[in-house]
PATI-781436 format. One record per residue (C-alpha): x, y, z. Coordinates in pm, 1 decimal. Each point is the difference from the previous one (the first is absolute). Last residue first. Layout:
BEGIN
X,Y,Z
...
// end
This chain:
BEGIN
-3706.7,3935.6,2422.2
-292.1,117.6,-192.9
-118.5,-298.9,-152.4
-247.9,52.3,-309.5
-321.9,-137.5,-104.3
-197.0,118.8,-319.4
-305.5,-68.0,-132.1
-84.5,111.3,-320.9
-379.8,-28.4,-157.9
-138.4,92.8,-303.4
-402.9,-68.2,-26.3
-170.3,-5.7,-314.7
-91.4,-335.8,103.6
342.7,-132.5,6.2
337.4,128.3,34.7
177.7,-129.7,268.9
408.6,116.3,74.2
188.6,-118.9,331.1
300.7,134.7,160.0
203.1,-116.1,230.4
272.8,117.5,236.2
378.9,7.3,71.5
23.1,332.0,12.4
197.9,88.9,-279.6
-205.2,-289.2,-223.9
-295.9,202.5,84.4
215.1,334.3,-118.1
73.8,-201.9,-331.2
-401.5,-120.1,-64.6
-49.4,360.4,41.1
230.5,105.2,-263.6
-148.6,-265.9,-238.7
-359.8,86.9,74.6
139.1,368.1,-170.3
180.9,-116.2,-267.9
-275.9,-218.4,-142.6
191.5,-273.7,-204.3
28.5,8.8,-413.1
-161.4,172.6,-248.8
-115.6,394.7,106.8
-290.2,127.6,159.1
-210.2,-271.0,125.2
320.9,-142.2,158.9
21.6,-390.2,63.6
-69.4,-140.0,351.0
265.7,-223.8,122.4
-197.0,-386.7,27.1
293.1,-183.0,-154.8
-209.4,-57.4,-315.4
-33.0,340.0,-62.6
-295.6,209.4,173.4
-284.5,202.8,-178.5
-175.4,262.5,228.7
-394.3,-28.1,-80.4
-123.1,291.3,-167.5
-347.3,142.6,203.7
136.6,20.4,323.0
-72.7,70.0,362.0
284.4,34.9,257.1
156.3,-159.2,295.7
289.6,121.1,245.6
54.8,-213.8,283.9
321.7,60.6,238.5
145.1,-207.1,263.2
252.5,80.8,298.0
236.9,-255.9,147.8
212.2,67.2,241.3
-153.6,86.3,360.7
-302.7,-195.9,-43.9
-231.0,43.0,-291.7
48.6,385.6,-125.6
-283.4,168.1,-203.3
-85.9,61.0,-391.9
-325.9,22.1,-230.4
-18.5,216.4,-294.8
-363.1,2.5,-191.2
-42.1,108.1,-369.2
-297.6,-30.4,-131.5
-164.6,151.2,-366.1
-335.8,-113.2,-63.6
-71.8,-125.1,-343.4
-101.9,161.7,-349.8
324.1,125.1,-122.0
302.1,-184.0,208.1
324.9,97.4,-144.7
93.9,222.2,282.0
-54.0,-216.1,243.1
308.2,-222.3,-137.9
212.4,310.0,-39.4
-115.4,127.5,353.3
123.7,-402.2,155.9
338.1,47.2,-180.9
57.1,346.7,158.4
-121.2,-113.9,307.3
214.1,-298.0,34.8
305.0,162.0,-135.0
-22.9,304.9,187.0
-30.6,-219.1,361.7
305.6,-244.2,-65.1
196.1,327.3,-134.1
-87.1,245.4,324.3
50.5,-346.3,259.4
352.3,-64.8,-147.0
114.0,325.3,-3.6
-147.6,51.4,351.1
230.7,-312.6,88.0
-184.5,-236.1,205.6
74.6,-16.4,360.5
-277.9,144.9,69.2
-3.1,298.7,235.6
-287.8,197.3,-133.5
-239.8,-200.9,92.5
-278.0,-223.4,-226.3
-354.5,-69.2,23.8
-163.0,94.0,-319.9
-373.4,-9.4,-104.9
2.8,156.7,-338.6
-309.5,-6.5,-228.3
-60.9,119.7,-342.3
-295.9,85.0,-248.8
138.6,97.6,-267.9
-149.9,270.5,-216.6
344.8,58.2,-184.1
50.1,355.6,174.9
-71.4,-161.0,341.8
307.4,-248.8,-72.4
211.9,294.1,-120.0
-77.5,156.9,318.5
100.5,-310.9,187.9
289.1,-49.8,-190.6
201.1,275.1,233.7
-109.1,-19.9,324.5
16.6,-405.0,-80.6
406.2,50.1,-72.2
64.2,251.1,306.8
-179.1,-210.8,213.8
205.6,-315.7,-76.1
329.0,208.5,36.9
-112.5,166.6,355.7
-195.6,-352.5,156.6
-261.9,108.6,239.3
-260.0,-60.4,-222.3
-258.7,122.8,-239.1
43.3,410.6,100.9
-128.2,274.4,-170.5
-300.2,-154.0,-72.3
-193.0,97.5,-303.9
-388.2,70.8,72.2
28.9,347.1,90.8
102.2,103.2,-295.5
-55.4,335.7,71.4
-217.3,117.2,-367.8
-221.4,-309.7,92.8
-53.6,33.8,324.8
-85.8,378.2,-77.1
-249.1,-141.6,-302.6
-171.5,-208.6,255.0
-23.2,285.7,273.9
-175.7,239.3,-229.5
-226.7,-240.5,-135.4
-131.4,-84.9,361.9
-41.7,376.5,46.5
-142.4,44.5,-316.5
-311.9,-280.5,78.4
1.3,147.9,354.3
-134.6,340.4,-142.2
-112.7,89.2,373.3
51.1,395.8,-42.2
231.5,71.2,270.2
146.5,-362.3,-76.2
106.8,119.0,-329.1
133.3,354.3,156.0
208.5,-229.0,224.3
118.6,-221.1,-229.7
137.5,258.2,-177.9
155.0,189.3,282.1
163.3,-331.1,87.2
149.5,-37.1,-307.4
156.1,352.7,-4.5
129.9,-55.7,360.4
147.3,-327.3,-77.2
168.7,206.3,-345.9
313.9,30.0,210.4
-6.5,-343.1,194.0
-91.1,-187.0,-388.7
353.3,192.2,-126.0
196.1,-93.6,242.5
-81.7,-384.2,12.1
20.0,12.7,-384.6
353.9,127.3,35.0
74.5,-233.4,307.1
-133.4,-295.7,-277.4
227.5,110.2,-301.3
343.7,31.3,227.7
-124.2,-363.2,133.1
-46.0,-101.0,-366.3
323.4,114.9,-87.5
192.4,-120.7,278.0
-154.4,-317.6,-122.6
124.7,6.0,-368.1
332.3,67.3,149.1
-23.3,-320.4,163.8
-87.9,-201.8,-284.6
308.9,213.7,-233.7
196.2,-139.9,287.1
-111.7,-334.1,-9.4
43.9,-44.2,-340.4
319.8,172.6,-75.5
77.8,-278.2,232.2
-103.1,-291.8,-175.1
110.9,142.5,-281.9
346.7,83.0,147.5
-8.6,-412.9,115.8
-102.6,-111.9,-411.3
237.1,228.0,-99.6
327.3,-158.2,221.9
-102.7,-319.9,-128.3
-19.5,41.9,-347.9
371.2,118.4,38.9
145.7,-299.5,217.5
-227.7,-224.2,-251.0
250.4,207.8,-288.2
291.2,-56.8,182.1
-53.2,-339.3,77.9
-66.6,-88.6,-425.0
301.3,290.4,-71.4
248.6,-237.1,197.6
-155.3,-350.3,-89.0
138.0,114.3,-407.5
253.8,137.6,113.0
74.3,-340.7,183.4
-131.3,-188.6,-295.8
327.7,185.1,-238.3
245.2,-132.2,263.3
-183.1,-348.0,45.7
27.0,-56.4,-422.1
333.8,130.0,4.5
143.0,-214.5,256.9
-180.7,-314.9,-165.0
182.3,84.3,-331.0
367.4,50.0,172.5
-58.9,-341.2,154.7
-95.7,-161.6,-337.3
286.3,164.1,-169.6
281.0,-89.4,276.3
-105.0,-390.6,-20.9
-12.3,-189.4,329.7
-373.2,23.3,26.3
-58.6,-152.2,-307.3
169.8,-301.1,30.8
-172.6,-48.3,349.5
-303.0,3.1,-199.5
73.3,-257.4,-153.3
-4.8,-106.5,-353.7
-221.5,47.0,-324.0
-234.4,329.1,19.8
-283.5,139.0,213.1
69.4,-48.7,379.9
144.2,318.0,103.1
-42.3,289.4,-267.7
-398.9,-158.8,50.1
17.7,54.3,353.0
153.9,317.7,21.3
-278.4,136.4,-257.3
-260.8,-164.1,191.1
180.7,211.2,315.6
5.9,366.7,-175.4
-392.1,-62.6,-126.0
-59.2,-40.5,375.0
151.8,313.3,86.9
-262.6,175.7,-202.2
-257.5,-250.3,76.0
-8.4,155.8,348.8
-113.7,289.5,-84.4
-386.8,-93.0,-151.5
-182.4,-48.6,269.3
213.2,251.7,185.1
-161.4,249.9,-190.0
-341.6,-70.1,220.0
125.1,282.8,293.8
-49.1,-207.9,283.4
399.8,40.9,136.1
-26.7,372.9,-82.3
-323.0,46.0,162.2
70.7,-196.1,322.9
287.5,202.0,53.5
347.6,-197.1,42.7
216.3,100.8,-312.1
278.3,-1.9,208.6
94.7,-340.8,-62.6
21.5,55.2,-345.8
280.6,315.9,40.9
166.5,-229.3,192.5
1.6,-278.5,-232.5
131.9,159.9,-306.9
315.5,151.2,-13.8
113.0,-13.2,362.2
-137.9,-341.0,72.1
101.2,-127.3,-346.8
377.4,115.8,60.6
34.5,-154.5,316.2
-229.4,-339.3,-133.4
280.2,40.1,-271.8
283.3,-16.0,247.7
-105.3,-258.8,209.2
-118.8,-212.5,-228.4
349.7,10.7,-227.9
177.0,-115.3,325.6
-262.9,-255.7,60.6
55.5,-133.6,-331.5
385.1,12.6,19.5
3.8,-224.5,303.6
-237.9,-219.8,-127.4
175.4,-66.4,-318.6
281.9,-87.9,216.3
-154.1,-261.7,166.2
-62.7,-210.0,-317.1
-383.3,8.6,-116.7
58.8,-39.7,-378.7
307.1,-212.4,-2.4
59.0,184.7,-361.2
108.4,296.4,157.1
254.9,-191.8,244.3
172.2,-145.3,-303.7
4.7,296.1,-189.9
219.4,181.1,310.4
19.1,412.3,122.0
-164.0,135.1,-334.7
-209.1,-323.2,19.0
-123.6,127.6,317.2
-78.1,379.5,-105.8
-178.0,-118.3,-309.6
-244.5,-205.6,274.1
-4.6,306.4,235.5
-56.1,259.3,-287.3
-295.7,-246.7,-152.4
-150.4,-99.0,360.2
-26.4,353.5,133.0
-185.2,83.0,-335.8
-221.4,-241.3,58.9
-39.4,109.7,341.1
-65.8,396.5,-175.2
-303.9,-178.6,-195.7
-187.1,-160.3,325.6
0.9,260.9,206.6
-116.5,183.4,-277.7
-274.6,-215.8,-6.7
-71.4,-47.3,402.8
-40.8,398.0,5.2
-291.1,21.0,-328.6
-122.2,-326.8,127.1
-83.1,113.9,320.9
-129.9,377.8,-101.8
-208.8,-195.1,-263.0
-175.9,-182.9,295.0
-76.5,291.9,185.1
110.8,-25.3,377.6
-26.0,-178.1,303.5
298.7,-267.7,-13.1
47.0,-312.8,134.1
-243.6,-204.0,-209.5
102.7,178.0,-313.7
339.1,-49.8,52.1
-26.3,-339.9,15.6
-204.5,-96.0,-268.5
258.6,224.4,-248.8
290.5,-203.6,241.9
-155.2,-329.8,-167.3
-100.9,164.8,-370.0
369.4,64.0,1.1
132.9,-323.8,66.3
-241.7,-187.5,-274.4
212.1,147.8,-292.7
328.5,-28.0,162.4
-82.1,-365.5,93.2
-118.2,-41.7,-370.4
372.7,58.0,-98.3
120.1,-315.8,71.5
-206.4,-176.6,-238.4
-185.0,-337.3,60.2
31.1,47.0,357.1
166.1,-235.3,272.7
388.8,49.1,-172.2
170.6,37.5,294.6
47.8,413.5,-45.6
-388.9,80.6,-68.8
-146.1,-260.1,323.1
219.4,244.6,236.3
-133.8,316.5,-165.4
-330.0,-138.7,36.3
32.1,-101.8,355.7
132.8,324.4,96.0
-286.0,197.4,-144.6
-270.4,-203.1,177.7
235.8,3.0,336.9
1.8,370.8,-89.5
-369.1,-9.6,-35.8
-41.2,-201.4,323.1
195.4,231.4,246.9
-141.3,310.8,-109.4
-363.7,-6.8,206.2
258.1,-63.3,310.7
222.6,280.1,-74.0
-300.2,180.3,-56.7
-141.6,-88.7,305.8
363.0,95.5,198.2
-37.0,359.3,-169.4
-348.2,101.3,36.5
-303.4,-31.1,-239.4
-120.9,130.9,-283.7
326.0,215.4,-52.5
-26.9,327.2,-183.1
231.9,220.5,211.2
306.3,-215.2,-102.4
-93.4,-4.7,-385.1
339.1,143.3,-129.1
218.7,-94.2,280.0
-148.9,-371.2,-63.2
64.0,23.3,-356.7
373.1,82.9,81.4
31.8,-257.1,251.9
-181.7,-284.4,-200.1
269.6,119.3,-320.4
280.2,-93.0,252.3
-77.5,-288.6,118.6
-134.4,-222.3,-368.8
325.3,-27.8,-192.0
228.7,-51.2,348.4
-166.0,-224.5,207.5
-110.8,-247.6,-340.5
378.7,32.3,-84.8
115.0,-95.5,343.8
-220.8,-273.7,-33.4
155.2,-142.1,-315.5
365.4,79.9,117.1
-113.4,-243.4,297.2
-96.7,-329.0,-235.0
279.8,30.4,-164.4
101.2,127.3,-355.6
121.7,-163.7,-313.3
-139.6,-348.8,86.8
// end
């Protein structure tokens, strides 16, 4: 045998360690469950991926390449049980994981037959080891620093929801079909290949030009990210400066009905003087009217949701909807008001657009919301419809104002996800329902 039994462990140690550590630095605050459970959880899948590597170099598969092709689908399982995050985030980090090891195990294997041809060709001889943990070391360095920081720090809810990374992670896993197919396509082995200059010179390239290419991919999430958290709160301010502005509008009208009180009362006075009660009933209807006396200037104790209603509701009246609001909440929450303005706008804006396309029906809106114990608090807003809301086959409601997803259910399916809560859509009967749970703490 070429190699023993030992420098075949020591491999297995040293091609799988280091790339764990880096992914685990980049998902460490998205763990499922805690350290020594996960370590437990992890135990059989690298037994799994053990075994197969083990049954690949004494000849128990067909093709000794398949174990490479069933490895990754092993640690893909794993990593999906042990981490809480989008799927295409996973594969997007495992994948170019996954391409810069191959390129670990090109410059270590060159680097070996550099040093002796004999030891290359042993395939898992100590020394190749020793070189591949040297080149791991210093390209997870470089990685981290180029790459994987920057992606670990993309930790808001709505950058690590937004739906692109559906579609990211094929980028780097276009790089590693193309690394498989320079590796196993052709006449001889692959070991052959790896000690050639040209071949290692082409796979540097290839990871050199992909980690530009991962570079302006994090860069750009990093970007989307920053505007979708100055939306959220350009949001809340221009929500609270909407309120100031309906306070500043109310003390106005206050002043105004103290200084024509007398006026009013004169008039009502030299109607009652001559008992016309039919004017002096009119009179007072058409004064409630002009005061807006029947718009609260206060649905809750809650600044930022207050601020939002104070300012729809008008808007609401203006539509001929008939709306309700029976709110419970503080003003501590925990809750970001950011978070509580955007959840809030969405909802109602959504819910006014749906109203708004009713003709010959009664137009509802009712907003329900309180706190159950000391951290959990639950909102209710439904709505009357005449369009029913179409969904995709993954249940995300689709836009009725452009193709594709509704932006706005979207964002508040992201804050949920912040909060570790639930949300659940019904839209039947005419009736659109959303009921939402979130944790505070």
């Amino acid at each position: 045998m070429p190699f023993t039994r030992w420098e075949f462990l020591l491999y297995n140690f040293v091609a799988i360690v280091p790339f764990i550590v880096l992914l685990l630095l980049s998902f460490k605050n998205h763990l499922r469950y805690g350290v020594v459970r996960s370590v437990i959880i992890a135990a059989p899948f690298v037994a799994a991926w053990s075994s197969f590597q083990f049954a690949a170099i004494y000849n128990y598969l067909p093709w000794i390449g398949l174990a490479d092709v069933i490895s990754p689908f092993i640690v893909i399982a794993l990593l999906f049980l042990l981490f809480d995050d989008h799927p295409g985030r996973i594969l997007f980090g495992f994948l170019v994981i996954c391409n810069f090891s191959n390129l670990c195990v090109s410059l270590a294997k060159y680097t070996e037959s550099l040093i002796s041809v004999g030891y290359a060709f042993m395939r898992y001889h100590w020394t190749y080891s020793c070189l591949l943990l040297g080149y791991e070391i210093l390209i997870c360095f470089f990685i981290w620093h180029t790459i994987f920081r920057d992606f670990s720090s993309i930790d808001t809810p709505e950058a690590r929801d937004i739906t692109i990374w559906r579609y990211l992670w094929l980028v780097p896993a276009t790089f590693y079909v193309v690394w498989m197919y320079m590796f196993y396509s052709g006449t001889g082995s692959a070991v052959h290949k790896l000690v050639k200059l040209h071949y290692t010179l082409a796979i540097l390239v290839i990871d050199l030009g992909s980690l530009m290419v991962y570079r302006m991919i994090i860069l750009s999430v990093r970007e989307q990210e920053e505007n979708l958290s100055l939306r959220s709160e350009n949001f809340h301010l221009q929500m609270m400066a909407l309120q100031y502005q309906n306070i500043e509008q109310n003390i106005k009208q206050t002043r105004r009905m103290r200084h024509d009180l007398r006026h009013v009362l004169a008039t009502i006075s030299t109607m009652a003087e001559a008992s016309d009660m039919e004017h002096i009933l009119k009179y007072i209807a058409e004064l409630q009217n002009n005061m807006e006396l029947a718009t609260p200037l206060k649905f809750c104790e809650n600044s930022a949701v207050n601020a939002v209603l104070s300012y729809y509701a008008p808007q609401m009246t203006r539509e001929d909807i008939t709306y309700s609001v029976q709110l419970q909440l503080p003003d501590d929450l925990s809750i970001s008001s950011a978070d509580l303005s955007v959840l809030f706008a969405n909802l109602i804006e959504n819910a006014i657009e749906a109203c708004r396309q009713q003709i010959h029906t009664e137009r509802r809106i009712a907003i329900q919301g309180s706190m159950h114990g000391d951290n959990t608090i639950a909102f209710t807003f439904t709505n009357t419809y005449s369009v029913k809301p179409q969904m995709d086959s993954h249940g995300v409601l689709l836009s009725t104002k452009h193709e594709g997803t509704g932006i706005g259910v979207e964002s508040v399916r992201s804050i949920v996800h912040k909060y570790n809560g639930q949300m659940d859509i019904k839209a039947e009967n005419n009736i659109f329902n959303v009921k939402i749970l979130l944790l505070t703490e």
